[in-house]
C-alpha positions in Angstrom: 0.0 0.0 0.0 1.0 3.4 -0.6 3.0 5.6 1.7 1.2 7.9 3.9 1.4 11.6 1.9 0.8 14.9 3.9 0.1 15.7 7.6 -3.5 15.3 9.1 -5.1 18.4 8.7 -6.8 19.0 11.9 -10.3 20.0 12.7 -12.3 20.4 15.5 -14.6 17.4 15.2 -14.8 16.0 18.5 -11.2 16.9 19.2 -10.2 14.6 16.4 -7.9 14.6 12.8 -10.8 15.2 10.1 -9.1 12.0 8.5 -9.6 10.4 11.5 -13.2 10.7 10.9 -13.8 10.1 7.3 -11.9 6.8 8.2 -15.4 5.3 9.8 -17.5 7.3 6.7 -19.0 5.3 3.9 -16.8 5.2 0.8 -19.9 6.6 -1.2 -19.7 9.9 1.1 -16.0 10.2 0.9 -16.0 10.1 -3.2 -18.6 12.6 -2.5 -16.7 14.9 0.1 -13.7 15.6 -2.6 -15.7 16.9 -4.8 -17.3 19.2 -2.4 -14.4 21.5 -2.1 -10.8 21.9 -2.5 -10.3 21.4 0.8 -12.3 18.4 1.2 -10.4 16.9 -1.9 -7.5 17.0 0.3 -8.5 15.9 3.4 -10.6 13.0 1.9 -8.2 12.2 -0.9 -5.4 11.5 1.4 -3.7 8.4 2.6 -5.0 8.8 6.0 -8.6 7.9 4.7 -8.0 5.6 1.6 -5.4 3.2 3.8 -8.4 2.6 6.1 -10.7 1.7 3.3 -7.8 -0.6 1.8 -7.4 -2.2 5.0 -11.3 -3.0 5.5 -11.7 -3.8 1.6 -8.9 -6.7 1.7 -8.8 -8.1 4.8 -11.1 -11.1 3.8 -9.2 -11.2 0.3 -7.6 -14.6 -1.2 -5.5 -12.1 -3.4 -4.8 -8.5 -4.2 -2.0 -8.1 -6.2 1.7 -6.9 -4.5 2.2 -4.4 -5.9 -1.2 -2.3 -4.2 0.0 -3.4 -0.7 3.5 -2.0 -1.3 4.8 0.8 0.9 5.9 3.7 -1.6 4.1 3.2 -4.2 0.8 4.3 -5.8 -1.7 6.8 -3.4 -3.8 4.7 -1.4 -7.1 6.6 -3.4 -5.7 4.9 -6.2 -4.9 1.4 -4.7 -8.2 1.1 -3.4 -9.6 1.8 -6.7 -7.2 -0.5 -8.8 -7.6 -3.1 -6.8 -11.3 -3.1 -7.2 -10.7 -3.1 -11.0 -8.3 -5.9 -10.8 -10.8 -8.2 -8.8 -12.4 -8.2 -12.2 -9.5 -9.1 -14.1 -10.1 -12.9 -15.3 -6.6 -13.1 -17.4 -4.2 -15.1 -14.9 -0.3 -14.5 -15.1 2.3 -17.2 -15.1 3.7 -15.9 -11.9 0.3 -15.6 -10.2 -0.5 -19.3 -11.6 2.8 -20.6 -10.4 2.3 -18.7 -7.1 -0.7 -20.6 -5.0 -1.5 -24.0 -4.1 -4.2 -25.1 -5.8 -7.1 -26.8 -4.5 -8.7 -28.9 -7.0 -11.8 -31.6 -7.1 -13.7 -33.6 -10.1 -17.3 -32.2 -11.1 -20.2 -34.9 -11.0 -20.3 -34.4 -14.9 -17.0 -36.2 -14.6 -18.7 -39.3 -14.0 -18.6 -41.7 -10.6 -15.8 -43.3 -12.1 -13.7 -40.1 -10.9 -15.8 -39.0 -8.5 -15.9 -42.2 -6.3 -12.0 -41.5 -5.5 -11.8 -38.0 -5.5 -11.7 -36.6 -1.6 -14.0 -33.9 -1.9 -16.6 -35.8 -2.7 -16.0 -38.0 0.0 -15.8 -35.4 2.3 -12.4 -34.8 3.2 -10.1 -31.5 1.9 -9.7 -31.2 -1.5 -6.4 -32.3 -3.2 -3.7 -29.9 -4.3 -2.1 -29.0 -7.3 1.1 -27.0 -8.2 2.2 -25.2 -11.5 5.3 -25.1 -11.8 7.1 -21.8 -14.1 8.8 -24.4 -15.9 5.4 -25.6 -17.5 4.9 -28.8 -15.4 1.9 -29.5 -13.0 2.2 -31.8 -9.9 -0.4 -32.9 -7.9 0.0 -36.3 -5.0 -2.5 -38.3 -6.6 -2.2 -37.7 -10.5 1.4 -37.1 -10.1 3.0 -35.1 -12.9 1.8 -32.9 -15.9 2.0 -29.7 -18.2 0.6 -27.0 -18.6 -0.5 -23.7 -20.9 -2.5 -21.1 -22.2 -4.4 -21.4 -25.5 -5.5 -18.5 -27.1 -9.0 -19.1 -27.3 -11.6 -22.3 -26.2 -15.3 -23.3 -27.2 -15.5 -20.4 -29.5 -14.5 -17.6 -26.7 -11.4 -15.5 -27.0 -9.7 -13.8 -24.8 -6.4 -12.3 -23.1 -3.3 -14.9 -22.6 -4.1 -16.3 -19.6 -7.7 -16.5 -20.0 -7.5 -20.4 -21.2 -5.4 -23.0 -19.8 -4.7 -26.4 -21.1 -3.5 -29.3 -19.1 -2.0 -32.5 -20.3 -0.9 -35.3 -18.9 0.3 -38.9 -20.6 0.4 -36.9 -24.0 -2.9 -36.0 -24.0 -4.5 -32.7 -23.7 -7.8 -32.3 -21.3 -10.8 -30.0 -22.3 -9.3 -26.5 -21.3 -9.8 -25.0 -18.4 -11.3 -21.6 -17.8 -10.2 -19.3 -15.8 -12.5 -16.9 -13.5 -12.6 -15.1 -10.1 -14.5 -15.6 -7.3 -16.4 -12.2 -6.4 -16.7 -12.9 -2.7 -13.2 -13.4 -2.0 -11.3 -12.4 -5.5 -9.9 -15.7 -5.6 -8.8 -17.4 -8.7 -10.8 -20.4 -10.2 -9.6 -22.6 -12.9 -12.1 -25.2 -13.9 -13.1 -27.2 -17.0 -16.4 -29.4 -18.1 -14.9 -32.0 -15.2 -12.8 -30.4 -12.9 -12.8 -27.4 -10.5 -9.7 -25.5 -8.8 -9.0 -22.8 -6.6 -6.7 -20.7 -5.9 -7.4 -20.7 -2.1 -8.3 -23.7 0.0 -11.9 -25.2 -1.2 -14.8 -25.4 1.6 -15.8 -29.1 2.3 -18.4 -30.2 0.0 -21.6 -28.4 1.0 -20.4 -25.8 3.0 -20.5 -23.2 0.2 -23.1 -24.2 -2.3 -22.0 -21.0 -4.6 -18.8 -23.2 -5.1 -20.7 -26.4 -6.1 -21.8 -27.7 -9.5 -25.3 -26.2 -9.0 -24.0 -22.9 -8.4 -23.4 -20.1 -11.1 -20.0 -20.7 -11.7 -19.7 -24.0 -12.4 -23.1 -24.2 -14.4 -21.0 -21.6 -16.9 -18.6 -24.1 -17.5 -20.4 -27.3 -18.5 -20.4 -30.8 -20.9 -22.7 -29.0 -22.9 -20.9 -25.6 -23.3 -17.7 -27.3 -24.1 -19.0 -30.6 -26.1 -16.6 -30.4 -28.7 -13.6 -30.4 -26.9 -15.5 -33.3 -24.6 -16.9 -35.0 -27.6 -13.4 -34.9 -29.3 -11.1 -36.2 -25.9 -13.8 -38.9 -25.7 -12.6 -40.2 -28.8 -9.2 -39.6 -28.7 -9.3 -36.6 -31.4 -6.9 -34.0 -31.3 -8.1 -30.8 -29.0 -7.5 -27.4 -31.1 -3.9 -25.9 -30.8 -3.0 -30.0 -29.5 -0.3 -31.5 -32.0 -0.5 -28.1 -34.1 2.2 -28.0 -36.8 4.9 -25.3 -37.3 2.5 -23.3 -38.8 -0.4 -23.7 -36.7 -2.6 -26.5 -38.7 -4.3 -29.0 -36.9 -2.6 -32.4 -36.8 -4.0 -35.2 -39.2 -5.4 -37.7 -37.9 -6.6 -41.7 -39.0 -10.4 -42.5 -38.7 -12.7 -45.5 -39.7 -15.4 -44.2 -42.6 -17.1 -47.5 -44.1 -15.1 -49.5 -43.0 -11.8 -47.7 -44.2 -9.1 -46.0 -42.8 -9.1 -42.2 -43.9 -6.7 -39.7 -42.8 -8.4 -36.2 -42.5 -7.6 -32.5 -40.6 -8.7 -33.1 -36.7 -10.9 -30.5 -37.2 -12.9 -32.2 -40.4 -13.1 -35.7 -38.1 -14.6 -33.8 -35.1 -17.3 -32.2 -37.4 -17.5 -35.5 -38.7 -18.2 -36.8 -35.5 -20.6 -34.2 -34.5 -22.8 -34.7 -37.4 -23.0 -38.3 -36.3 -23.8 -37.7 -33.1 -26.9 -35.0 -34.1 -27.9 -38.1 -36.3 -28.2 -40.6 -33.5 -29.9 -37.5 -31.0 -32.2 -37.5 -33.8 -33.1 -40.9 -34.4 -33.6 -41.3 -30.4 -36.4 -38.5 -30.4 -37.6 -39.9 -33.0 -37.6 -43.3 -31.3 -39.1 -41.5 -28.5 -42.3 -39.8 -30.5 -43.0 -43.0 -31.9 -43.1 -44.7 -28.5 -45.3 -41.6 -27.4 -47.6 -41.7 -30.2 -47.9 -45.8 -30.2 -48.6 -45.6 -26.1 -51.6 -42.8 -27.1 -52.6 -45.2 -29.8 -53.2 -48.2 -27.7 -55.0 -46.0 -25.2 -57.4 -45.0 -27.9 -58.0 -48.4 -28.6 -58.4 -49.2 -24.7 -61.0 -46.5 -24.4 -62.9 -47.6 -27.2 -63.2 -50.8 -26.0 -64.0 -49.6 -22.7 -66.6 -48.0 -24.2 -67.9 -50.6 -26.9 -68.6 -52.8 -23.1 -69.9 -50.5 -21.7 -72.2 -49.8 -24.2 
């Protein structure tokens, strides 16, 4: 945080620095006060005030940035401010990545398979997981990996550091997205399957906002990242995986007919999708003709209710 500029300017309010005061005023009224007068823009725009309101603003943080804590620096007005910004900022830095232990846990999209031995779930603390500068993840229980950003994922773009890609065993993983949480300005990393944070994760229903059901998670789902699942699942190249010198896709071998053609990962993915929309289709059509049969035979029913009857 900024070093403490000027002397208190003193006022007789109760016997006390005018700064003193406005320390214990709403931050609304103080934006207000140093407009009010050039004397007021003084007194409420100094570090006296503002380091209060920085102190009360990130007590309960995860993470504000160094370089708005450091003495010397920026005005405290102006750290208060940028740091508020900042809390906004969902582009994450190598050295803020590299910085934290992670805490990280499977979604239930992910399947029981994964879920059945991941701790959360069970109960206990999350598992952790480092990044490494280097490029490499480690984690106790998946043991080593890589790591980095992509420059875009399931057709949003953004700044490096926005998109991170693990891999692990030579494969890439659907790409993680990163986020903050607003409560605490933590960092969150988290993919169709997995979650992370970048402070230690409540036990599993403590903090429902964290939770699959919460906002968060539900912006990160199988369905808003079904190519990159659909193409993992089987065992396509992700975009930017294998990419050539000059960026191209890698080429890859599929089965069409009962022959082996070698196509841009890209053109076997849409490939793919196209037969999967086929098969959704032929299920609801399945489905309506089951409806529309079960209607059918209660017709009949009735009308032979009715014939007796009669």
């Amino acid at each position: 945080m900024a070093s403490q500029r000027g002397k208190l300017v003193l006022a007789d309010v109760f016997g006390m620095p005018l700064e003193h005061v406005l320390s214990f005023v709403p931050v609304e009224s103080v934006v207000a006060a140093i407009s009010s007068s050039k004397f007021l823009e003084i007194v409420a725009g100094s570090d006296a005030v503002w380091g209060s309101k920085c102190h009360e603003l990130w007590y309960d943080k995860a993470y504000v940035p160094q370089h708005f804590r450091e003495t010397g620096g920026m005005s405290c007005l102006a750290a208060y401010w940028g740091s508020l910004t900042d809390s906004r900022r969902c582009s994450i830095t190598a050295e803020e990545l590299c910085s934290f232990e992670w805490s990280a846990r499977m979604k239930g999209w992910s399947g029981p398979d994964w879920t059945s031995g991941d701790a959360w779930w069970q109960g206990q603390p999350a598992s952790v997981r480092y990044f490494h500068t280097d490029g490499t993840t480690y984690s106790p229980e998946r043991g080593e990996g890589q790591w980095r950003f992509v420059p875009s994922a399931c057709g949003q773009t953004g700044p490096e550091g926005s998109f991170l890609r693990l891999s692990r065993g030579g494969r890439d993983y659907p790409t993680h997205f990163v986020t903050r949480w607003a409560k605490s300005w933590g960092w969150i990393l988290h993919n169709c399957w997995g979650f992370c944070t970048s402070f230690p994760l409540p036990r599993k229903g403590a903090v429902p906002e964290l939770e699959d059901d919460g906002q968060i998670c539900q912006e990160v789902t199988v369905e808003t990242c079904r190519d990159e699942a659909m193409r993992f699942n089987m065992g396509l190249p992700l975009p930017f995986e294998n990419a050539g010198t000059d960026g191209d896709e890698a080429i890859v071998s599929i089965t069409i007919d009962g022959r082996e053609v070698r196509l841009p990962a890209n053109v076997a993915a849409a490939i793919f999708r196209h037969q999967q929309l086929d098969v959704d289709s032929a299920d609801e059509e399945d489905s309506e003709n089951e409806e529309q049969s079960v209607d059918e035979e209660d017709e009949e029913a009735n009308v032979a209710e009715t014939n007796f009857l009669g």
